[in-house]
SEKOL-750520 format. One record per residue: residue in one letter; x, y, z of N, C-alpha, C, O in turn. Coordinates in Angstrom, 1 decimal, padded with zeros to 4 digits, always signed. Layout:
% residues N
> A X Y Z X Y Z X Y Z X Y Z;
...
% end
This chain:
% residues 119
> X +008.8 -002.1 -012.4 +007.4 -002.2 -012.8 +006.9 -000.8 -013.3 +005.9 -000.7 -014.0;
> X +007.5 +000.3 -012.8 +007.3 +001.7 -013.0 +007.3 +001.7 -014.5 +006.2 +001.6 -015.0;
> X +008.2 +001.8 -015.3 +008.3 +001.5 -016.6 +007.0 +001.2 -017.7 +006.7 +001.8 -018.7;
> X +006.4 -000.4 -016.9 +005.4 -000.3 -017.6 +004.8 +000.2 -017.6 +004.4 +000.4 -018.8;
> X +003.9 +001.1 -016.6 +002.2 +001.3 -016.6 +003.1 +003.3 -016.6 +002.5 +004.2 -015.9;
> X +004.0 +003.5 -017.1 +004.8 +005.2 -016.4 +003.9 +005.9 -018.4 +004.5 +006.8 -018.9;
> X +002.9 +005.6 -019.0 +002.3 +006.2 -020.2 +001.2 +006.3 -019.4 +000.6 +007.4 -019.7;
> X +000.7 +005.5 -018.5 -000.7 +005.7 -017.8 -000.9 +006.4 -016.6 -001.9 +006.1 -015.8;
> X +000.1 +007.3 -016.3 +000.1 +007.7 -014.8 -001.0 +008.7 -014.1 -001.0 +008.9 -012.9;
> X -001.8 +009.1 -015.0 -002.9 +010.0 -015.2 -004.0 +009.0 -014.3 -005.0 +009.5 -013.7;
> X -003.8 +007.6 -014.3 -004.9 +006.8 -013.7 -004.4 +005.4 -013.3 -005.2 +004.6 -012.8;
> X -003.3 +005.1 -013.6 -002.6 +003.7 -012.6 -001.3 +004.8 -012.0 -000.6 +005.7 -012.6;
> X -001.4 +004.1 -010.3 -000.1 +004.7 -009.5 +000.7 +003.2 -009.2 +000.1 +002.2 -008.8;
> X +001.9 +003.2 -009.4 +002.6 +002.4 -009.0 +003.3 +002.6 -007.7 +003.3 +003.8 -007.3;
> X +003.9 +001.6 -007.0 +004.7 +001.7 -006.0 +005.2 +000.4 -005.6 +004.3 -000.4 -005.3;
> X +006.8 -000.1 -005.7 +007.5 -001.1 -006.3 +006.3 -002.5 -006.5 +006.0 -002.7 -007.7;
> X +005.8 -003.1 -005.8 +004.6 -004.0 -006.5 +003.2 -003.8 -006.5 +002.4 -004.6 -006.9;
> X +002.9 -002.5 -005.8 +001.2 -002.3 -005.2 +001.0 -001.5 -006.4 +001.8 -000.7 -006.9;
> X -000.4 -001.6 -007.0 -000.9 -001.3 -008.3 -001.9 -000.6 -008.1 -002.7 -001.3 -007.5;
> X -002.4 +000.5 -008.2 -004.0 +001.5 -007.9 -004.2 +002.3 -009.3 -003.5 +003.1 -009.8;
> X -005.7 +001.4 -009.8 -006.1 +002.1 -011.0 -007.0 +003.0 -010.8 -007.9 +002.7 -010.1;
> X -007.1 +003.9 -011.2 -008.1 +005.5 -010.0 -008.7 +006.3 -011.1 -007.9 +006.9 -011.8;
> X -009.9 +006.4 -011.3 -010.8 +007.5 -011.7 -011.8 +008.2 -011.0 -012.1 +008.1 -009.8;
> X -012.5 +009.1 -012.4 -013.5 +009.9 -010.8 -014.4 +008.7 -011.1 -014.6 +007.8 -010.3;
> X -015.2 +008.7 -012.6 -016.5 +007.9 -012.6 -016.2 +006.2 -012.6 -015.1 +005.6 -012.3;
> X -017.1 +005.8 -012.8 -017.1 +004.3 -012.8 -016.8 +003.9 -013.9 -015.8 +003.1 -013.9;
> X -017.5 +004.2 -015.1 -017.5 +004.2 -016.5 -016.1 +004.1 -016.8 -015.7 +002.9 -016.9;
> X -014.9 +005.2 -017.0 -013.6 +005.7 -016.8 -012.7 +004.6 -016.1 -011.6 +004.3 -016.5;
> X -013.3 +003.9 -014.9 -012.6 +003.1 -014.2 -012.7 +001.7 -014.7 -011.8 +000.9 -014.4;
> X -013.8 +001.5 -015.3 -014.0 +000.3 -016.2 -013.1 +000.0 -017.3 -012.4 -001.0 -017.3;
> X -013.1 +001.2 -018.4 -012.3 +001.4 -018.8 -010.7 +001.4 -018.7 -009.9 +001.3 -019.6;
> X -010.6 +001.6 -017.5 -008.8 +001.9 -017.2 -008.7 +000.6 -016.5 -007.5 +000.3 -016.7;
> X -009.1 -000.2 -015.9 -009.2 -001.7 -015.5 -009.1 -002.5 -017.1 -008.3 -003.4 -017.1;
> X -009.6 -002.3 -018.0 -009.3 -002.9 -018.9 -007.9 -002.8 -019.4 -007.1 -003.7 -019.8;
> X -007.6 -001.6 -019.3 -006.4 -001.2 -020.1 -005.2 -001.9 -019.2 -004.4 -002.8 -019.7;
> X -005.1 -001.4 -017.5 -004.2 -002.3 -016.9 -004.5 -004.0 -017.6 -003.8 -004.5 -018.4;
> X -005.5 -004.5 -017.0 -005.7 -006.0 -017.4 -004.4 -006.6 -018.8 -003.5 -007.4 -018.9;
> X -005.1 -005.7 -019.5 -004.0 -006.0 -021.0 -002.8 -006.1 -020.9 -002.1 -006.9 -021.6;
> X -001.9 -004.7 -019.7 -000.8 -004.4 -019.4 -000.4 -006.1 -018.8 +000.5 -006.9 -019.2;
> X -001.4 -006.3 -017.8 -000.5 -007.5 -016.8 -000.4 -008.8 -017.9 +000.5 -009.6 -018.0;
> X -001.3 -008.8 -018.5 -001.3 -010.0 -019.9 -000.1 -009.9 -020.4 +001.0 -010.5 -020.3;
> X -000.5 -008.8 -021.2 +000.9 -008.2 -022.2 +002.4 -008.9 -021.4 +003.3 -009.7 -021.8;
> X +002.3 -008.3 -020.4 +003.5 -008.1 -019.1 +003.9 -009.5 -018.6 +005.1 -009.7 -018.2;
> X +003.1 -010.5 -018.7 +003.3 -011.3 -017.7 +003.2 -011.1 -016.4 +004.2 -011.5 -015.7;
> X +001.7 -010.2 -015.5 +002.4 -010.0 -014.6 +001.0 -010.9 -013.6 -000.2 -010.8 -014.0;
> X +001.5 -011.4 -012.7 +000.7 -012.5 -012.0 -000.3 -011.3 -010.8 +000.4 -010.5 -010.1;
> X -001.4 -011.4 -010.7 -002.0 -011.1 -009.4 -002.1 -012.2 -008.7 -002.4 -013.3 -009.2;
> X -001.8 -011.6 -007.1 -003.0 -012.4 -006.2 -004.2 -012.0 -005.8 -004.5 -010.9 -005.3;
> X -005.1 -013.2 -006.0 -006.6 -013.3 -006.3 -006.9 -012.4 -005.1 -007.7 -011.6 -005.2;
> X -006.0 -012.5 -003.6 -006.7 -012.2 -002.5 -005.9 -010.6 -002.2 -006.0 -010.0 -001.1;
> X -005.3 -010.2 -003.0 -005.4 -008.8 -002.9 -005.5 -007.8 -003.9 -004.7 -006.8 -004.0;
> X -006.6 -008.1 -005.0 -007.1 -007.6 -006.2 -008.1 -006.9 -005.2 -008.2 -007.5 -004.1;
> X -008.8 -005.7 -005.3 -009.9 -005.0 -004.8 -010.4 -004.2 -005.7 -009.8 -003.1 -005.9;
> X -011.4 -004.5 -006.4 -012.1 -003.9 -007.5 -013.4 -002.9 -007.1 -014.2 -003.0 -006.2;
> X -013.3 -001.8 -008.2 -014.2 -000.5 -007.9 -015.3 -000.4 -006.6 -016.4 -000.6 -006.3;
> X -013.7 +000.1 -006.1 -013.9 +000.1 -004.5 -014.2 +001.6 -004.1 -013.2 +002.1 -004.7;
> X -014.9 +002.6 -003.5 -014.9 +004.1 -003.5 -014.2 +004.2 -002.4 -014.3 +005.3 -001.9;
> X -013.4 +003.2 -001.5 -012.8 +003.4 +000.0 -011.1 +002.4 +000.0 -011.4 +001.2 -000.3;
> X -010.1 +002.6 +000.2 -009.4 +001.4 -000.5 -008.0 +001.9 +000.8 -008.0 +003.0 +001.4;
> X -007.0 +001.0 +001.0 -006.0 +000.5 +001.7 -005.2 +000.1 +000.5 -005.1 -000.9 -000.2;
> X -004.5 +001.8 +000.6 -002.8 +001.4 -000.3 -001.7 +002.4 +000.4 -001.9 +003.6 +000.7;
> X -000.5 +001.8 +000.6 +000.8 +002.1 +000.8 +000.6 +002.2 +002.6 +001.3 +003.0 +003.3;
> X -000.3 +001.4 +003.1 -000.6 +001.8 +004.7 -001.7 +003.1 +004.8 -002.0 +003.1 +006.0;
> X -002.1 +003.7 +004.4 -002.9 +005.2 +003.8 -004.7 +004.4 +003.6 -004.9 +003.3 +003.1;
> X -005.3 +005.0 +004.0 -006.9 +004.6 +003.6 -007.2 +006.0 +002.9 -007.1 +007.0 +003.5;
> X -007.5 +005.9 +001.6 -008.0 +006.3 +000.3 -009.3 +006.2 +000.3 -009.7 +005.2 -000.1;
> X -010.6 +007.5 +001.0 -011.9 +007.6 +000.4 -012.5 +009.0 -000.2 -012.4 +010.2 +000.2;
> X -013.1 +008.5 -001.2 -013.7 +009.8 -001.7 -013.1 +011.1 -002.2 -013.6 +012.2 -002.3;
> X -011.1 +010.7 -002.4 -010.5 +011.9 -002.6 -009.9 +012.1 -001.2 -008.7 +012.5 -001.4;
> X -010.1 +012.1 -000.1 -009.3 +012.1 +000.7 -008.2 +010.9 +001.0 -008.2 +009.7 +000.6;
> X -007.4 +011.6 +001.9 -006.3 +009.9 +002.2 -006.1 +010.1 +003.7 -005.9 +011.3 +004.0;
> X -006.0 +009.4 +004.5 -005.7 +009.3 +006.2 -004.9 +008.0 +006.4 -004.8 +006.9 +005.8;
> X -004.5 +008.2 +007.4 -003.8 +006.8 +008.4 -005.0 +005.9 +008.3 -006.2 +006.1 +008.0;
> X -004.2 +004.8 +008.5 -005.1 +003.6 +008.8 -005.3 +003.7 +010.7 -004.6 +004.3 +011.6;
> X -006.4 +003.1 +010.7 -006.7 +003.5 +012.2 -005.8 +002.8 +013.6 -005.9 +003.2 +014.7;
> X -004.9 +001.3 +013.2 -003.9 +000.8 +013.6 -002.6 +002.2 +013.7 -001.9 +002.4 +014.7;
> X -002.4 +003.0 +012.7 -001.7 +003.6 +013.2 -001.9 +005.0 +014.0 -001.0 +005.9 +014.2;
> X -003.0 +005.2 +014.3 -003.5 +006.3 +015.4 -003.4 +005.6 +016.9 -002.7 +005.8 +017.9;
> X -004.3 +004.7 +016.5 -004.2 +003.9 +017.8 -002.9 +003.8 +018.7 -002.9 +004.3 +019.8;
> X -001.7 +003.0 +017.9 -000.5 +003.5 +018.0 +000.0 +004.7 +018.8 +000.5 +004.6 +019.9;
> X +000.0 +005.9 +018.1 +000.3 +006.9 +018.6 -000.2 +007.4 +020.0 +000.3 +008.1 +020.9;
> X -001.6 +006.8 +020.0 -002.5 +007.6 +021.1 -002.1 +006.3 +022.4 -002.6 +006.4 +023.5;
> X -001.5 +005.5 +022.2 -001.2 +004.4 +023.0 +000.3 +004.4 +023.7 +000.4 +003.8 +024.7;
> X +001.6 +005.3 +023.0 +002.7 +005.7 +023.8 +002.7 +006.4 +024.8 +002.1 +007.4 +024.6;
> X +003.1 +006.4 +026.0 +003.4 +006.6 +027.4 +003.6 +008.0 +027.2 +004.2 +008.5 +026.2;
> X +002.9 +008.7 +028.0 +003.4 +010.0 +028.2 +005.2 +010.4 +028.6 +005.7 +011.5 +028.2;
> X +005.9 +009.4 +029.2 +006.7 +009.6 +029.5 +007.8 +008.4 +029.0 +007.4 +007.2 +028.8;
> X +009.2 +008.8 +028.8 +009.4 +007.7 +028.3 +011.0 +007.3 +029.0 +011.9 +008.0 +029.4;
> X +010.9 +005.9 +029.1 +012.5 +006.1 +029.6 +013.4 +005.6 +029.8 +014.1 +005.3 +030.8;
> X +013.5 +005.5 +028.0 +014.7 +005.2 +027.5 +014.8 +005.8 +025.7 +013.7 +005.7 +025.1;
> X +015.9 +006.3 +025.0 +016.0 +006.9 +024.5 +015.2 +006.2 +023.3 +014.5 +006.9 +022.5;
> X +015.1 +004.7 +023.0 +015.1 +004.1 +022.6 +013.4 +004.3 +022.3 +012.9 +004.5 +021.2;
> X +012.7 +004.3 +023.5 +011.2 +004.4 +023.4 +011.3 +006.0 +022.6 +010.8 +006.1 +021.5;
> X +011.8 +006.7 +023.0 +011.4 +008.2 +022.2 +011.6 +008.1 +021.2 +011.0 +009.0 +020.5;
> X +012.7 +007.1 +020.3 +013.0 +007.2 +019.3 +011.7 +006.8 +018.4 +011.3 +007.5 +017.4;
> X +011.2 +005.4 +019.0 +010.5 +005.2 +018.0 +009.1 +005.7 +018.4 +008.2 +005.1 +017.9;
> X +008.9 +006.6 +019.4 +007.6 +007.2 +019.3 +007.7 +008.3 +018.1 +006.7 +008.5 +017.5;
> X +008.9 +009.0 +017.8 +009.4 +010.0 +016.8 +008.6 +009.2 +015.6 +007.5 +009.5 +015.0;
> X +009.5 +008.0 +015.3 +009.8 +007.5 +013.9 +008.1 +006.8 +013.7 +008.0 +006.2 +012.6;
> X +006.7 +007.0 +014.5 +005.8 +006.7 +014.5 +004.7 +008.0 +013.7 +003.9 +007.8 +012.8;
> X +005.2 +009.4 +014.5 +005.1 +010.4 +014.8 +005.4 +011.0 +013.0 +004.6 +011.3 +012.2;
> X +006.8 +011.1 +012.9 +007.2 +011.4 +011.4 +006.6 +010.2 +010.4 +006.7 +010.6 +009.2;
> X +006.1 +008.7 +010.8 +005.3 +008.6 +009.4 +003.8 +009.1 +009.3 +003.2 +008.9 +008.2;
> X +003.3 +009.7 +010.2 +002.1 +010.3 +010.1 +002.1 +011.7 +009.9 +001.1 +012.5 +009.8;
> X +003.9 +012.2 +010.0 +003.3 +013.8 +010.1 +002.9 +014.7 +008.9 +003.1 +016.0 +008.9;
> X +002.3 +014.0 +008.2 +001.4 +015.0 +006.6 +000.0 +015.0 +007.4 -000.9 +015.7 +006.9;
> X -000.2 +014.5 +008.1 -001.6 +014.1 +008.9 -001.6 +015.0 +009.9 -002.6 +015.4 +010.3;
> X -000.4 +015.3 +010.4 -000.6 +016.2 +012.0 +000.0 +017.8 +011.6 +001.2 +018.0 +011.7;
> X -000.6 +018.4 +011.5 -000.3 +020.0 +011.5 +000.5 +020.4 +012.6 +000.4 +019.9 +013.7;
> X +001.2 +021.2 +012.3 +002.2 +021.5 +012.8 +003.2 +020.3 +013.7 +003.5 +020.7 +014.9;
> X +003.6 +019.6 +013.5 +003.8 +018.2 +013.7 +005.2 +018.8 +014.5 +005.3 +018.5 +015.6;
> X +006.2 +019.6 +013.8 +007.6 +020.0 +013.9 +007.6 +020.7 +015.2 +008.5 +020.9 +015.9;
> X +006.2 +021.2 +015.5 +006.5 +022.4 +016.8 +006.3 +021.6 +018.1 +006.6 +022.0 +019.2;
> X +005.4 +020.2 +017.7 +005.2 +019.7 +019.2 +006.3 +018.9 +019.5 +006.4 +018.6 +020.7;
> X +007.2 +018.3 +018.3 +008.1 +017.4 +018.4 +009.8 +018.3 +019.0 +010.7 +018.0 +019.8;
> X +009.6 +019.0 +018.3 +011.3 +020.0 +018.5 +012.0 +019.8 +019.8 +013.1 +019.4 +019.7;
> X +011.5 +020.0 +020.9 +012.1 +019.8 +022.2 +013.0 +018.5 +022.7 +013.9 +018.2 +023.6;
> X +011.7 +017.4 +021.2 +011.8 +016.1 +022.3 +012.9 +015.7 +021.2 +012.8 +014.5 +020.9;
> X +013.9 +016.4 +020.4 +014.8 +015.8 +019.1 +016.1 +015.9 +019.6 +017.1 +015.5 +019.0;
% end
């Protein structure tokens, strides 16, 4: 699907089926909503009705909450983290407190120095 919308990348992001058409103003987004629309026509490409979200300024894509220019975890995945056992015990729990840990670590600063011991 990259192929198609890969002339418009300045304002549609693809990722294998999740679709985000993104400007600053509204006007611009109106706009760029039309231009995708034509694409999916053109394309043949089907939406579902129940996960279309239109000129939204706060938005849920790739697991990530998207507002205002900023992007963060969804709050399912904090909760998560703040919810693992201090102690763990079996290798199996550490592993995937890690593999929790490294999908959030663009969010956690210095992420590498608190984890290093426990690798």
């Amino acid at each position: 699907m990259n192929f198609i919308f890969s002339s418009y990348s300045q304002f549609i992001l693809v990722y294998i089926d999740d679709i985000l058409v993104y400007l600053s103003t509204y006007e611009q987004h109106l706009e760029h909503l039309d231009v995708a629309k034509n694409l999916f026509i053109q394309h043949d490409i089907i939406l579902g009705k129940n996960k279309i979200k239109l000129c939204k300024q706060t938005i849920e894509y790739l697991e990530k909450i998207i507002d205002k220019g900023k992007i963060t975890l969804q709050e399912y995945i904090i909760i998560k983290i703040k919810k693992f056992s201090d102690t763990f015990e079996t290798v199996k729990q550490l592993q995937s407190f890690l593999g929790i840990l490294n999908y959030g670590r663009k969010f956690i600063s210095r992420l590498s120095q608190y984890t290093k011991h426990l690798q």
